[in-house]
C-alpha positions as CSV (number, residue, x, y, z in Angstrom):
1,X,22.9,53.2,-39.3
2,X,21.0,50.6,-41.9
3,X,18.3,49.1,-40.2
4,X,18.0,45.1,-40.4
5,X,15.7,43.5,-43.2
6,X,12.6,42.3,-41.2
7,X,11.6,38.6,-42.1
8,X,14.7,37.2,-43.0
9,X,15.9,33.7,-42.1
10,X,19.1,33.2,-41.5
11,X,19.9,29.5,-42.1
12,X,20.6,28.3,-38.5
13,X,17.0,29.3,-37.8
14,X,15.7,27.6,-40.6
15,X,17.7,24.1,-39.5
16,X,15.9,24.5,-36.2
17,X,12.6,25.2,-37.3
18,X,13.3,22.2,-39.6
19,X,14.5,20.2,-36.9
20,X,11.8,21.0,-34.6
21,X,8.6,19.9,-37.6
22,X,10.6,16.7,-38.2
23,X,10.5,16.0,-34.5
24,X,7.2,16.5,-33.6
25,X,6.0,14.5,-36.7
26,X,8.7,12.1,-35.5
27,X,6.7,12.1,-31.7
28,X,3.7,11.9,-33.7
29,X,3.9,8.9,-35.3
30,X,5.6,7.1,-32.2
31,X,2.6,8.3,-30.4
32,X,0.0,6.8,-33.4
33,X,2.0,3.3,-32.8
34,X,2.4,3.3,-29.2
35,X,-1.3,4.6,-29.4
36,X,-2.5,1.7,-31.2
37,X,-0.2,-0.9,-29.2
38,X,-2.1,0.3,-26.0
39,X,-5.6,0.5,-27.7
40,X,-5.7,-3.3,-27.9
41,X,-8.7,-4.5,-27.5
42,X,-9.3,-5.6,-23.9
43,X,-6.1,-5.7,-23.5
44,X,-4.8,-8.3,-26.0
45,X,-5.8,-11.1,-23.0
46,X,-8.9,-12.7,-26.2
47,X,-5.3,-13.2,-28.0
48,X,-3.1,-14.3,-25.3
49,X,-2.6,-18.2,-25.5
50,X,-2.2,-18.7,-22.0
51,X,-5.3,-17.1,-21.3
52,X,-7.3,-19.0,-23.7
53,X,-6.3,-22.1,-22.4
54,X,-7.0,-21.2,-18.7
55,X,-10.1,-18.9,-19.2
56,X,-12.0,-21.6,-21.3
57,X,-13.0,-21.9,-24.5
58,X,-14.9,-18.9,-24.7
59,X,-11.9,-17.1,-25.3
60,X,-10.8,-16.5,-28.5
61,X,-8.9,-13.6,-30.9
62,X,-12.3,-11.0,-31.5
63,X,-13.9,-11.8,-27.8
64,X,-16.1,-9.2,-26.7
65,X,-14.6,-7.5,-23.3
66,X,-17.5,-8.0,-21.5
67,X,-17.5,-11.8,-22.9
68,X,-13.6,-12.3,-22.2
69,X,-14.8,-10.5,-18.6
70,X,-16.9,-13.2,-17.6
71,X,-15.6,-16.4,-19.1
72,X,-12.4,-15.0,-16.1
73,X,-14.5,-14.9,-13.2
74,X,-16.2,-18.0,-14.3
75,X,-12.8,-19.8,-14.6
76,X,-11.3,-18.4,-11.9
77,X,-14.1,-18.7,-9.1
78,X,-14.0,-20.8,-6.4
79,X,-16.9,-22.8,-4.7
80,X,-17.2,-20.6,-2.1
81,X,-15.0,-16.9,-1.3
82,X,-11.6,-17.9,-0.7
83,X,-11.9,-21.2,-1.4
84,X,-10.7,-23.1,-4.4
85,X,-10.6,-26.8,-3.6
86,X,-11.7,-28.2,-7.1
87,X,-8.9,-27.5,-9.1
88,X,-5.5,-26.0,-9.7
89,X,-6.9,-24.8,-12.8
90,X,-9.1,-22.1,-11.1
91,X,-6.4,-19.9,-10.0
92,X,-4.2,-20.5,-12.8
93,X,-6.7,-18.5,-15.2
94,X,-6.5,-16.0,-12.5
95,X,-2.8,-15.8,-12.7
96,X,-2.8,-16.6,-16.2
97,X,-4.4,-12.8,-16.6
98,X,-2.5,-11.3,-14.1
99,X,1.2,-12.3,-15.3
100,X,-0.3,-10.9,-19.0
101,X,-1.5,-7.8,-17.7
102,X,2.1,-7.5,-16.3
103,X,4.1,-8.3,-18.8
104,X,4.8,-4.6,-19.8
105,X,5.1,-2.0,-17.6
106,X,2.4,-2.6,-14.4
107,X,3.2,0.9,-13.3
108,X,1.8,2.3,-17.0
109,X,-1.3,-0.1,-17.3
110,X,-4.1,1.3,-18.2
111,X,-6.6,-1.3,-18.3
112,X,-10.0,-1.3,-20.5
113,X,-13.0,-0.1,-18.7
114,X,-14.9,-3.4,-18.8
115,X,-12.4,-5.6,-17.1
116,X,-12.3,-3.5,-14.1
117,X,-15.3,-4.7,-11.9
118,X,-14.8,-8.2,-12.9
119,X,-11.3,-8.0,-12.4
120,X,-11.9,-6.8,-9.0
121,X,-14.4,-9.3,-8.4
122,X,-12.0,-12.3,-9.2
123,X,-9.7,-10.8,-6.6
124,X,-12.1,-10.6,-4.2
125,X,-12.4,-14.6,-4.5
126,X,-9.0,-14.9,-3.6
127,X,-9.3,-12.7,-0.8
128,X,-6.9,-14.8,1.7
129,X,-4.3,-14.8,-0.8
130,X,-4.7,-10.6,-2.0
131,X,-4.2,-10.1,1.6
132,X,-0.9,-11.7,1.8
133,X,0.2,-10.3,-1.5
134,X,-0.4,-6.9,-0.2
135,X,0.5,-7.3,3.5
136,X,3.7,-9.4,2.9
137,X,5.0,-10.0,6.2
138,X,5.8,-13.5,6.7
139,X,5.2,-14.9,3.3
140,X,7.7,-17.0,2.6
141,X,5.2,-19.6,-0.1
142,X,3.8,-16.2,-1.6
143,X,7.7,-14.9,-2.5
144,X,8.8,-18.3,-3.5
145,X,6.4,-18.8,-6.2
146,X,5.1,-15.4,-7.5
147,X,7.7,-16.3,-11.0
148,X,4.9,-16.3,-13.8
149,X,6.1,-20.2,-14.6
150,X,4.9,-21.2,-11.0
151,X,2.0,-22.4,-10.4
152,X,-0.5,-22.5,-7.7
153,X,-0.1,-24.4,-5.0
154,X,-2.4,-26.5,-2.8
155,X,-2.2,-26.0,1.3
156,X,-5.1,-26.0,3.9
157,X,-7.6,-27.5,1.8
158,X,-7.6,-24.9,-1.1
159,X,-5.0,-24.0,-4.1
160,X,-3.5,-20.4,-3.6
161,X,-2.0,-17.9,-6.3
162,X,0.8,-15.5,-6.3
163,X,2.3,-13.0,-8.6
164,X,4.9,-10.6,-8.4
165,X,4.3,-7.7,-5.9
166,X,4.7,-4.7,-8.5
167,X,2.4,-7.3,-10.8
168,X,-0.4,-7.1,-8.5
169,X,-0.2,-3.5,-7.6
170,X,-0.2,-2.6,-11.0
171,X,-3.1,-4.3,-11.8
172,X,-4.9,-3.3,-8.7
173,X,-4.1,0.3,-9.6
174,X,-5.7,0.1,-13.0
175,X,-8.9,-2.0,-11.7
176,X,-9.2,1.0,-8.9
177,X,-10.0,3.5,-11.8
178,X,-13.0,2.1,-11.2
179,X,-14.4,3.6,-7.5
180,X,-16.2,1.0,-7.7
181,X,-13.9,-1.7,-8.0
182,X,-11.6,0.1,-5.9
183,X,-14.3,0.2,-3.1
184,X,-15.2,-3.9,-3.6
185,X,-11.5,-4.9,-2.8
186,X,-11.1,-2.2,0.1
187,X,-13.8,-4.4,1.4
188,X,-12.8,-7.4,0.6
189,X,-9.7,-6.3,2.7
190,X,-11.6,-4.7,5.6
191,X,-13.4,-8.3,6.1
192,X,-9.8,-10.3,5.6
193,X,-8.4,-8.1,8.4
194,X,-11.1,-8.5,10.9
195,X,-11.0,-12.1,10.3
196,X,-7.3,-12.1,11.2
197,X,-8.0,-10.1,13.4
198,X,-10.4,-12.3,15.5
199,X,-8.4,-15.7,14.8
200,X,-5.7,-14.4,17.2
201,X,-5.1,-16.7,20.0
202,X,-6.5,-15.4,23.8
203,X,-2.7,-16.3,25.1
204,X,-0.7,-14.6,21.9
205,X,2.3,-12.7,23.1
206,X,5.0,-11.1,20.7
207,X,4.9,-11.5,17.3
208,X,2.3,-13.7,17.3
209,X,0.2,-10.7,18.6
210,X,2.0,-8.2,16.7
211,X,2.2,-9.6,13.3
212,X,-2.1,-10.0,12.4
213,X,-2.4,-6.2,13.1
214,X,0.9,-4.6,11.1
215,X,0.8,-6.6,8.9
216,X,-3.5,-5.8,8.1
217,X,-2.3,-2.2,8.4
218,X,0.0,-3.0,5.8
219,X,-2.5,-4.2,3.5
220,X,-4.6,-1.2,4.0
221,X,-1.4,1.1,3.7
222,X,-0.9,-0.4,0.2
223,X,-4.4,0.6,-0.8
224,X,-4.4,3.9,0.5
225,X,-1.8,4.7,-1.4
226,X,-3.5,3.2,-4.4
227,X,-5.8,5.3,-4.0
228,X,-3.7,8.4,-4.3
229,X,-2.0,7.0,-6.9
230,X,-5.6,6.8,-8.5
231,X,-7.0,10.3,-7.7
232,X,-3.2,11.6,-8.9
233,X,-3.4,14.5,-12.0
234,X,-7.3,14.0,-11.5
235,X,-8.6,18.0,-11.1
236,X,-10.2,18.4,-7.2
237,X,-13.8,17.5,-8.5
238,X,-12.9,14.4,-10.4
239,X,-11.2,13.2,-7.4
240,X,-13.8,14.7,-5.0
241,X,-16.3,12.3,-7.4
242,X,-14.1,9.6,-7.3
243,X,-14.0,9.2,-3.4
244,X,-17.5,10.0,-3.1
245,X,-18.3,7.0,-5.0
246,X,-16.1,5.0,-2.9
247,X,-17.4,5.7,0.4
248,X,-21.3,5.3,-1.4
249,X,-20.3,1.9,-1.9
250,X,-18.3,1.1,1.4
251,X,-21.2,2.4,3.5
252,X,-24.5,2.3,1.4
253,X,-24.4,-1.5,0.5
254,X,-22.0,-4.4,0.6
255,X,-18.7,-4.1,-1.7
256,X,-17.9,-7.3,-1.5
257,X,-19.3,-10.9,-1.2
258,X,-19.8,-11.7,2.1
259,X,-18.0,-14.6,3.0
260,X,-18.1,-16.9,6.3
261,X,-17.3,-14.5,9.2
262,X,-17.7,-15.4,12.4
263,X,-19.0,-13.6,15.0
264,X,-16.3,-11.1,16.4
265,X,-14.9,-10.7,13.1
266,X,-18.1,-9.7,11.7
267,X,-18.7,-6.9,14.7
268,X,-14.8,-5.3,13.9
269,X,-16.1,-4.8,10.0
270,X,-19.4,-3.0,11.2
271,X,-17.7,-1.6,14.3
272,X,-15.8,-0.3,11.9
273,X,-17.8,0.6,9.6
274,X,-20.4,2.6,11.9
275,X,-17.0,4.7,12.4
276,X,-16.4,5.6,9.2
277,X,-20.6,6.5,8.7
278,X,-20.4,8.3,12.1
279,X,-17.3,10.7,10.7
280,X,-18.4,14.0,9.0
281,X,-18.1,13.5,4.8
282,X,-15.3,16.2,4.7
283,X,-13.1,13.8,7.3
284,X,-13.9,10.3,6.0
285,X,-11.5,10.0,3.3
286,X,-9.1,10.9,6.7
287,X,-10.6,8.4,8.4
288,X,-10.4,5.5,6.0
289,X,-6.6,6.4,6.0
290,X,-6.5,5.6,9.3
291,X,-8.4,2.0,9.0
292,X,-5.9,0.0,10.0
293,X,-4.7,1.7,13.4
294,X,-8.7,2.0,13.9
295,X,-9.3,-1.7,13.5
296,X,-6.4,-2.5,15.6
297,X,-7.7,-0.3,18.3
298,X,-11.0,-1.5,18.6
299,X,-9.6,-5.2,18.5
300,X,-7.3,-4.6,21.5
301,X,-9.9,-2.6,23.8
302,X,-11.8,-5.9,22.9
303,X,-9.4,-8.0,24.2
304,X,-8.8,-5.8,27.0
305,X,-5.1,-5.3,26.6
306,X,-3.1,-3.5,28.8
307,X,-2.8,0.5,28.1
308,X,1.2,-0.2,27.6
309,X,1.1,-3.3,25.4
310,X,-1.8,-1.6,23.5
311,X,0.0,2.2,22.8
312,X,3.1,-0.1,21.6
313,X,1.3,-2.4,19.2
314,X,-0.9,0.7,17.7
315,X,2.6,2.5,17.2
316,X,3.7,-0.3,15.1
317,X,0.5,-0.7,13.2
318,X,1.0,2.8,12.2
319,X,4.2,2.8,11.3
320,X,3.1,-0.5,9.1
321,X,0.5,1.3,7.4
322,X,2.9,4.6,6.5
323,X,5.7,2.5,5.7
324,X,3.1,0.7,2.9
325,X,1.7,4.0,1.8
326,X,4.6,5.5,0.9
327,X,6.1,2.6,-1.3
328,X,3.0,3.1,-3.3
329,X,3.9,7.3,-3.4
330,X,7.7,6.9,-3.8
């Protein structure tokens, strides 16, 4: 029997192998555009005109990230933490930014490595208004007017900000590349809870005792899975590194400015706090997981609620806090 010719190509192999070279040089050049798209300088905010006018005239097409940085927490901060009383126009530049960052796809932001700590930071000034953004239970303003045409709004004695819910989370999933920045708004959100926390009422019943804790725990939930999010595709020592970094800044110094806590709400952050130092390092990243039910517990033995009322509420708190985590891991 003849033996077949080695090395010859029939001429449906030689489409394929055609077909194949022009798609990958086909992929290839999508990927130098899309490449170059999402290489933008800082993000394209120097050339957005929204941001220009609300971040000041520092802003401009060739601003330096680190300048374009600055001249946003400059424009956005308030007098004090969480307090913006001068102008509307100080958390419109923060919103300004955020609606731009989300105009694409906020799941796929990447965002450039020098906006990330100040980008936290101006976050962290709005720390009343993050936690509602994140918790959202009971936020009937925040829904209303998260449309990127809103604007803020002025109630108890300070203008508020709101974007869309898978705005924010995208952007706080890009800032949290950062551990650092990631660790700065855990905080921010550890002292926020404990200040909600403590402003409970002595003689709250139902959901006005129920609604502070879950909806904290939801917060938190929304974080953790942030964090996962973050840490995803990351090989075990990057992400070892990565949460190392984050509980170094949690426990070693404070994350966050400190704002205006009173008394009790200032023991439930370093109540809590001493738990998380007192946990061994391979069960911390555990334990920070479990912030919100821990919070919630120490608040209620505090308050000396009843062993029933006290096993139901921390059963909803939970359930709060998975419900959150999971959104961010569906």
């Amino acid at each position: 029997m003849p033996q077949e010719t080695p090395g010859r190509t029939t001429p449906a192999k030689a489409f394929i192998v055609l077909g194949l070279c022009l798609a990958v040089l086909g992929g290839v050049g999508a990927w130098l555009l899309i490449g170059r798209e999402a290489a933008e300088p800082c993000n394209g905010l120097a050339g957005d005109e929204r941001v220009q006018k609300s971040a000041g005239a520092a802003v401009r097409p060739g601003t330096s990230c680190a300048a374009l940085a600055e001249a946003i927490v400059k424009a956005s901060a308030g007098e004090a933490p969480g307090r913006h009383t001068q102008a509307q126009a100080q958390a419109q530049a923060l919103k300004d930014v955020l609606v731009a960052l989300g105009s694409g796809e906020p799941a796929e932001l990447t965002l450039d490595p020098a906006l990330r700590v100040p980008l936290a930071t101006a976050l962290a000034d709005y720390a009343p208004d993050l936690h509602e953004m994140l918790g959202g239970i009971g936020t009937t303003d925040f829904l209303a007017k998260a449309a990127p045409q809103a604007p803020p709004w002025q109630s108890d004695g300070t203008h508020h900000l709101t974007v869309f819910a898978d705005t924010l989370r995208g952007v706080v999933r890009a800032v949290a590349q950062d551990p650092e920045a990631y660790a700065l708004l855990r905080m921010t959100e550890t002292r926020t809870t404990a200040q909600r926390l403590a402003a409970v009422p002595a003689d709250a019943t139902d959901y006005g005792l129920s609604v502070p804790p879950t909806e904290s725990a939801r917060a938190l939930g929304i974080l953790d899975g942030i964090s996962d999010a973050v840490t995803h595709g990351k090989d075990k020592g990057q992400a070892r590194a990565w949460r190392t970094v984050v509980m170094d800044t949690l426990l070693d110094g404070p994350a966050s400015p400190k704002s205006e806590q009173d008394p009790q709400a200032s023991h439930l952050t370093m109540a809590w706090l001493q738990n998380l130092q007192n946990a061994s390092e391979e069960e911390r990243f555990d334990r920070l997981r479990a912030q919100g039910v821990d919070m919630a517990r120490t608040w209620a033995r505090e308050r000396r609620m009843d062993e029933q009322t006290q096993q139901g509420l921390l059963a909803k708190v939970e359930r709060s806090a998975l419900g959150a985590y999971r959104e961010i891991k569906s």
